[in-house]
C-alpha positions in Angstrom: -4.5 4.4 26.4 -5.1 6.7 24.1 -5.1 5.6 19.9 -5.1 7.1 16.2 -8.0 4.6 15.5 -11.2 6.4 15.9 -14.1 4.7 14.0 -16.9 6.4 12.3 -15.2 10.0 12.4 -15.5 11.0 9.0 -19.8 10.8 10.3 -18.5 13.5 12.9 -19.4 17.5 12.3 -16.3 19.2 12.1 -16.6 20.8 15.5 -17.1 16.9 17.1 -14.1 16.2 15.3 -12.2 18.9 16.7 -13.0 17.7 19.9 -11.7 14.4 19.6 -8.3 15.7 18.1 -8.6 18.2 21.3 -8.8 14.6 23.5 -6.5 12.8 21.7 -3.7 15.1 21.8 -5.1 17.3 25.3 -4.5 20.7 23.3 -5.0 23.7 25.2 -8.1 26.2 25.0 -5.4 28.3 22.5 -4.7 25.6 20.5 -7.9 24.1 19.5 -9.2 27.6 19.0 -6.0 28.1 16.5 -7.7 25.4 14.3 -10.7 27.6 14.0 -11.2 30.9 11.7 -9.3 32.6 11.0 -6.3 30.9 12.4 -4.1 33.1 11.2 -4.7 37.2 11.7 -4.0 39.6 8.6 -1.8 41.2 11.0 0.3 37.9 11.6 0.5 37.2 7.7 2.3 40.5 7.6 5.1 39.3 9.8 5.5 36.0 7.6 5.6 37.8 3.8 6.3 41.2 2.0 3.1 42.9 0.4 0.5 40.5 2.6 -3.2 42.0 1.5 -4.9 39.1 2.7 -4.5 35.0 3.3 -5.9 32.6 1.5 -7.8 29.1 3.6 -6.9 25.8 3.1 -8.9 22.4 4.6 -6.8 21.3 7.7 -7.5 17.9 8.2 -6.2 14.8 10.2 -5.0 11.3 8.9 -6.1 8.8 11.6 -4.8 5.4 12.6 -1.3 5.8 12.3 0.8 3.7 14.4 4.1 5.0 13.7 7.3 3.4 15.9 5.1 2.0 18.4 3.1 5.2 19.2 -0.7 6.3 17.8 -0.3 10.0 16.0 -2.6 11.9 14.2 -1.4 13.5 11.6 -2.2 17.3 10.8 -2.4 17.8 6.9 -3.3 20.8 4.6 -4.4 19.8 1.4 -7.1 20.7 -1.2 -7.0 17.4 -2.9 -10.3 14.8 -2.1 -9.1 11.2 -1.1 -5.7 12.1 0.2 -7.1 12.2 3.4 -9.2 9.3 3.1 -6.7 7.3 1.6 -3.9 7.8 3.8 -5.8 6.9 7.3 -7.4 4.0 4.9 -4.1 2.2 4.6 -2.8 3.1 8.0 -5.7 1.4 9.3 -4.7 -1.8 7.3 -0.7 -1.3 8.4 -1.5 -0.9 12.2 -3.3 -4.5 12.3 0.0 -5.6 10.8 2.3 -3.8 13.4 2.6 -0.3 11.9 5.3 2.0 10.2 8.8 2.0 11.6 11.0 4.6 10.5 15.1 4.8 10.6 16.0 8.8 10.2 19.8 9.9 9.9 20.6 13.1 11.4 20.1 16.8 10.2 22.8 17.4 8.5 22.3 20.1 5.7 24.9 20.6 2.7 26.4 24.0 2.2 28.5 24.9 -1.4 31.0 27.6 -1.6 31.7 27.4 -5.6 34.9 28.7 -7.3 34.1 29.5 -10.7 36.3 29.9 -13.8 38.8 28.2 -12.2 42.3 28.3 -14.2 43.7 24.8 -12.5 41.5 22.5 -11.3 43.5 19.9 -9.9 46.0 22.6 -8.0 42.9 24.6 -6.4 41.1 21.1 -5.0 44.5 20.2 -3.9 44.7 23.8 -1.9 41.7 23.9 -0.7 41.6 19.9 0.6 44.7 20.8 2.6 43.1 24.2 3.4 40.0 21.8 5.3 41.2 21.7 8.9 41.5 25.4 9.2 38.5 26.2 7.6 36.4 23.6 9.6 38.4 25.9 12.6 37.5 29.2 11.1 33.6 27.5 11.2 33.1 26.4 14.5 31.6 28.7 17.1 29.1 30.3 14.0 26.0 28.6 15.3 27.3 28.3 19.5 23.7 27.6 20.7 23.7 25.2 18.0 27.0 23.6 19.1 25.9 22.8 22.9 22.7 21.3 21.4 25.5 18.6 19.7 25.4 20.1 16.4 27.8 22.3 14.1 30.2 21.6 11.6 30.1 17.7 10.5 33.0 17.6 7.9 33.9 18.9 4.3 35.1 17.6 0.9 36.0 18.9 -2.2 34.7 18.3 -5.5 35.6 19.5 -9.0 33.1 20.1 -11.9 33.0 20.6 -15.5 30.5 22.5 -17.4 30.2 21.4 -21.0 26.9 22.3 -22.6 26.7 21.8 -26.2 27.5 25.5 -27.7 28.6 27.3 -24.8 32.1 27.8 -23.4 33.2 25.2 -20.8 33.8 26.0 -17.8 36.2 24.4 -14.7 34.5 24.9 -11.2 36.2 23.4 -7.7 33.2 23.4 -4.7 34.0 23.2 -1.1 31.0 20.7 0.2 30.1 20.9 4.1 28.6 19.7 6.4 26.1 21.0 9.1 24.5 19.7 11.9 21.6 21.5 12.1 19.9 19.5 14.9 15.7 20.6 14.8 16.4 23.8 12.7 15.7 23.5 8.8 18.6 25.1 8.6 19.0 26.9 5.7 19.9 30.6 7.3 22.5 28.9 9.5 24.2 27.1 6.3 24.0 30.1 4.4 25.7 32.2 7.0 28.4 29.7 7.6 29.0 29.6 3.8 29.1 33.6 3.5 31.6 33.2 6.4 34.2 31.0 4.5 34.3 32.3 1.6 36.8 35.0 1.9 39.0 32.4 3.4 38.6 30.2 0.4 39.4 32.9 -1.8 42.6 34.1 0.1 43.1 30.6 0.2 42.5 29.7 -3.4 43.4 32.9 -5.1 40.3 32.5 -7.4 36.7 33.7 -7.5 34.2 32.2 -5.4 30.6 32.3 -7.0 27.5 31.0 -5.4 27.8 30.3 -1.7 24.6 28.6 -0.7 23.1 25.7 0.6 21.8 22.8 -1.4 18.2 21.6 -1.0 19.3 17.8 -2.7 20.0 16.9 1.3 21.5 13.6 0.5 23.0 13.2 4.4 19.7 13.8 6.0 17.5 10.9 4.6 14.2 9.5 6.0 13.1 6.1 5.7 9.8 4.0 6.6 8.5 0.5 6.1 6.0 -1.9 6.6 5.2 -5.4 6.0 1.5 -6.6 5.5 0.1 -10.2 5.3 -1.6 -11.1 1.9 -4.7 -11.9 4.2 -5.0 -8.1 4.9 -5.2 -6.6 1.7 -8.3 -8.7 0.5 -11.1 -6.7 -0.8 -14.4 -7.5 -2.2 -13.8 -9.5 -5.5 -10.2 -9.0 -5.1 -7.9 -11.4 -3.6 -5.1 -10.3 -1.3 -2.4 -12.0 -2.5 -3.6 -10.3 -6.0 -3.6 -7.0 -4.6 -0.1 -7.2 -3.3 1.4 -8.9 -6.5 -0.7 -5.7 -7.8 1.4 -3.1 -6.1 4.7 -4.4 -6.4 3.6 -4.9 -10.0 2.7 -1.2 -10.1 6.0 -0.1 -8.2 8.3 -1.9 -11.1 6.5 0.2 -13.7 7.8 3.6 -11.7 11.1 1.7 -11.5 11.1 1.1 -14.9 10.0 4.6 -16.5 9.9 8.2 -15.6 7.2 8.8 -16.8 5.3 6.8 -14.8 7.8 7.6 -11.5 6.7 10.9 -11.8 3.1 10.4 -11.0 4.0 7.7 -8.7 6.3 9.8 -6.5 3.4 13.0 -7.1 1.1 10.4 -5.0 3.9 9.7 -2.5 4.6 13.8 -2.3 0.7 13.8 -1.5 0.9 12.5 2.1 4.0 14.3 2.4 3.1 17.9 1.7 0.3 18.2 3.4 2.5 17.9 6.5 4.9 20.1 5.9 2.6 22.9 5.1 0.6 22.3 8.5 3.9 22.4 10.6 5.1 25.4 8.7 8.5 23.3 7.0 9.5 24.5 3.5 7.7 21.9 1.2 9.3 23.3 -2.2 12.9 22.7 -0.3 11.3 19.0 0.5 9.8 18.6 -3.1 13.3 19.0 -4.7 15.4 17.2 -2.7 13.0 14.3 -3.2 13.1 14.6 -7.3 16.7 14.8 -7.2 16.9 12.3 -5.0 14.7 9.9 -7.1 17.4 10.3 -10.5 20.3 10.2 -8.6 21.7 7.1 -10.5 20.8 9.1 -13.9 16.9 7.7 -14.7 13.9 9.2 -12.2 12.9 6.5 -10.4 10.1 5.7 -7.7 11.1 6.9 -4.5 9.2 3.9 -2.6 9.9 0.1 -3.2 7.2 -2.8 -3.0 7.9 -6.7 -3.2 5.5 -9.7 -2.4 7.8 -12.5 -0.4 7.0 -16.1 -0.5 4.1 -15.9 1.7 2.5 -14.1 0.2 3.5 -10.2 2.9 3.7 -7.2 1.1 6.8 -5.1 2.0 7.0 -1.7 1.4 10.0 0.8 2.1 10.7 4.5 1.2 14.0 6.9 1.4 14.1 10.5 0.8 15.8 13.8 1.8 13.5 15.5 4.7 14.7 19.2 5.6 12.4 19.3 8.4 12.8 22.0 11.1 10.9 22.1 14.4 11.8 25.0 15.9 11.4 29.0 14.5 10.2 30.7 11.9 6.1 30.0 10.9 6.7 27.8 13.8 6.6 30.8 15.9 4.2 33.5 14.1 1.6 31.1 12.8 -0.7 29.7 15.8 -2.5 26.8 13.7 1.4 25.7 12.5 2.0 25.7 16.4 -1.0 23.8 17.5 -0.3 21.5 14.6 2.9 20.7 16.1 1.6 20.4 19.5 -1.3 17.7 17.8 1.2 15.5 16.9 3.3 16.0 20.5 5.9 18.0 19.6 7.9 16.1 18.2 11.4 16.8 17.1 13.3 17.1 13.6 13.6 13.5 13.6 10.8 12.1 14.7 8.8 14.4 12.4 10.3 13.3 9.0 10.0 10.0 10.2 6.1 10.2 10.3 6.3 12.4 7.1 8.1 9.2 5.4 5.1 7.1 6.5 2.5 9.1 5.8 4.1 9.4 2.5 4.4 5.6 2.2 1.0 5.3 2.9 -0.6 7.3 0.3 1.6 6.0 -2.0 0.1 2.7 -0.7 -3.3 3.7 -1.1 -3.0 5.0 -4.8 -1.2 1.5 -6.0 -3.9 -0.6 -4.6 -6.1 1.6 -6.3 -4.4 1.5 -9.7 -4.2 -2.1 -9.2 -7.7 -3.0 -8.1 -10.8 -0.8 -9.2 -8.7 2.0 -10.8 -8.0 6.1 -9.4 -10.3 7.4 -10.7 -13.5 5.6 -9.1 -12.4 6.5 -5.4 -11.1 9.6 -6.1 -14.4 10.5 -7.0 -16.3 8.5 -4.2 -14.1 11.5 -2.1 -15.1 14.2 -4.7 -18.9 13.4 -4.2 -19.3 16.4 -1.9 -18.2 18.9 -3.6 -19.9 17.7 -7.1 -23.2 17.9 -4.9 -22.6 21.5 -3.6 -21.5 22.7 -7.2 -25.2 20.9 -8.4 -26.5 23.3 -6.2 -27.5 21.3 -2.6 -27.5 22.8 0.3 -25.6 21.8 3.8 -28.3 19.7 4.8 -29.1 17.9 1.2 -25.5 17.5 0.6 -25.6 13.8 2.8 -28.4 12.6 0.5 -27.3 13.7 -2.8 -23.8 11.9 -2.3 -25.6 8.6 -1.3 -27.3 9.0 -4.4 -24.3 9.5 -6.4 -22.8 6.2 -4.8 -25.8 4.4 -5.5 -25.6 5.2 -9.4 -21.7 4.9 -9.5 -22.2 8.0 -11.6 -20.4 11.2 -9.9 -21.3 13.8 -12.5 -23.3 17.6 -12.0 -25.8 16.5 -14.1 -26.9 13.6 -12.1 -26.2 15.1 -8.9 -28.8 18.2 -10.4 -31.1 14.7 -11.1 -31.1 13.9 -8.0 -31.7 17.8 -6.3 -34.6 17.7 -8.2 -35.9 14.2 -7.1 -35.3 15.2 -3.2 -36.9 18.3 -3.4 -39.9 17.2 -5.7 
């Protein structure tokens, strides 16, 4: 049976590592070769973006020993940050002893707006257009027809009224028309935005106001993610550190982002660290993904962490996380970009649901890994454990130095230039 956990392959060359990803997921000759350079031809870039004169290489690497609703996946992630990584497949190691992540993710159902602006009277234009709703939900279905006999389409609509008030300016009443689409494994922004274009000379006949912006919102509060895990005190323990400790630790940590923004905002900046990664490697629209989650995280008026950590009676850490995932699976970079596509097929193919439901782990995981960090020896000391390469190439060491210089970094807890230059000096004599 085939498993995430694969020991000692951060000692692997990159190539051996390839390999094993090749095993693990039994990619084609095409798709390990997509993980190669260049990955993505110049003349490829051109179909993605206007004004392409080049592309610019990230690291593409794999967070390992994820046990994710019963199933081993290796994660694909594209990130320039040291420890992410590291830290992710660090505490997924720990959470697959304990049973894994299990994930609950609603379906993909995207918000669309159609605004009235300037409206003259509020209450009798929400009152039009809420009786208006059947035959505009009729006038919408058939948009999206391959859509439709895939089970989604047209889930609903609602109307809501809004007042703009900023201090100095002139107020202003608005009346929306909120719907609701089904997008099934699409992201599914060009089919909301089409089916809002599509109403709104209805709405306006309708209304006989103005519409405004007709567009759909990226704060997709009816397609949330969620992950969890629970981990016995007896897991966490680390040298000098009790586990018990380190779990009152991290919830500890987790009531300070509950508390205040300031803090949330690094907090959920970790948890956005496992998260991003993904969604650039499978081609998904992290900005979209990034806002929803921020909105998300204030939407009872204070920013707040977006995961939650408590320490029951015995002494188990529990760990949860919601957030908006606009995830699509299916066009777009999905289909120009052959490293997106063998990133997909690394992690099986999975569909819009399944994806965001690793995402949501992956993100609880890192988030994971920085609280027991903060907790225990502080960030900053692994985050530079991980940073130990590239402080030894900048001192000047060469490919096959690099090894030596880093152990000698570790042995002086010291991961500075100067001492890395030290200890070039030393190994060459």
């Amino acid at each position: 049976m085939k498993s995430s956990r694969i020991p000692g392959f951060y000692r692997l060359q990159p190539a051996e590592r390839l390999a094993s990803v090749v095993e693990f997921a039994r990619l084609t000759a095409d798709q390990a070769a997509a993980f190669g350079d260049p990955g993505l031809s110049l003349d490829r870039a051109d179909l993605m973006i206007e004004n392409v004169i080049g592309r610019l290489a990230l690291p593409l690497g794999v967070g390992l020993n994820f046990l994710i609703d019963g199933r081993d996946v290796i994660v694909p992630m594209v990130v320039e940050e040291p420890s992410v990584v590291a830290a992710a497949s660090n505490m997924a190691r720990i959470v697959r002893s304990a049973g894994g992540f299990y994930t609950e993710v609603d379906d993909s159902v995207m918000i669309g707006q159609v605004q009235l602006q300037a409206v003259s009277d509020p209450a009798r234009t929400a009152a039009a257009l809420q009786a208006a709703i059947p035959h505009l939900t009729e006038r919408g279905r058939g948009l999206h027809a391959v859509v439709e006999k895939l089970g989604g389409g047209l889930r609903g609509m609602e109307v809501r009224k809004l007042h703009y008030d900023e201090p100095g300016q002139v107020p202003e009443d608005m009346v929306v028309l909120h719907f609701f689409f089904d997008c099934v494994d699409a992201m599914g922004a060009n089919m909301v935005n089409t089916v809002a274009e599509f109403l709104a000379p209805d709405i306006e006949r309708i209304t006989g106001e103005s519409v405004g912006l007709r567009i759909l919102s990226n704060l997709a509060s009816r397609r949330l993610a969620r992950a969890r895990c629970a981990v016995p005190a007896s897991f966490l323990d680390m040298q000098g550190c009790d586990g018990v400790d380190v779990a009152k630790g991290i919830a500890s940590a987790y009531r300070f982002a509950w508390a205040d923004p300031w803090r949330a905002a690094t907090h959920n900046k970790g948890i956005m660290n496992g998260i991003d990664p993904i969604a650039l490697a499978t081609g998904n629209d992290w900005r979209a993904i990034e806002a929803g989650a921020h909105a998300w995280a204030c939407r009872d008026g204070q920013y707040r962490s977006l995961s939650r950590w408590t320490v029951d009676d015995q002494g188990t850490l529990h760990g949860s996380i919601e957030l908006p995932m606009q995830i699509g699976v299916v066009g777009g970079t999905i289909c120009t970009h052959p490293t997106v596509a063998a990133a997909h097929a690394l992690l099986g193919s999975p569909d819009a649901r399944t994806l965001s439901g690793i995402m949501a782990a992956v993100g609880l995981a890192q988030n994971m890994g920085a609280l027991r960090a903060l907790a225990t020896e502080g960030i900053q000391r692994g985050h530079m454990r991980m940073h130990a390469r590239a402080i030894a190439a900048q001192a000047g060491a060469e490919q096959g130095e690099i090894q030596q210089i880093v152990q000698a970094l570790f042995d002086q807890g010291e991961y500075t230039v100067g001492v890395a230059r030290q200890a070039l000096m030393t190994l060459r004599g």
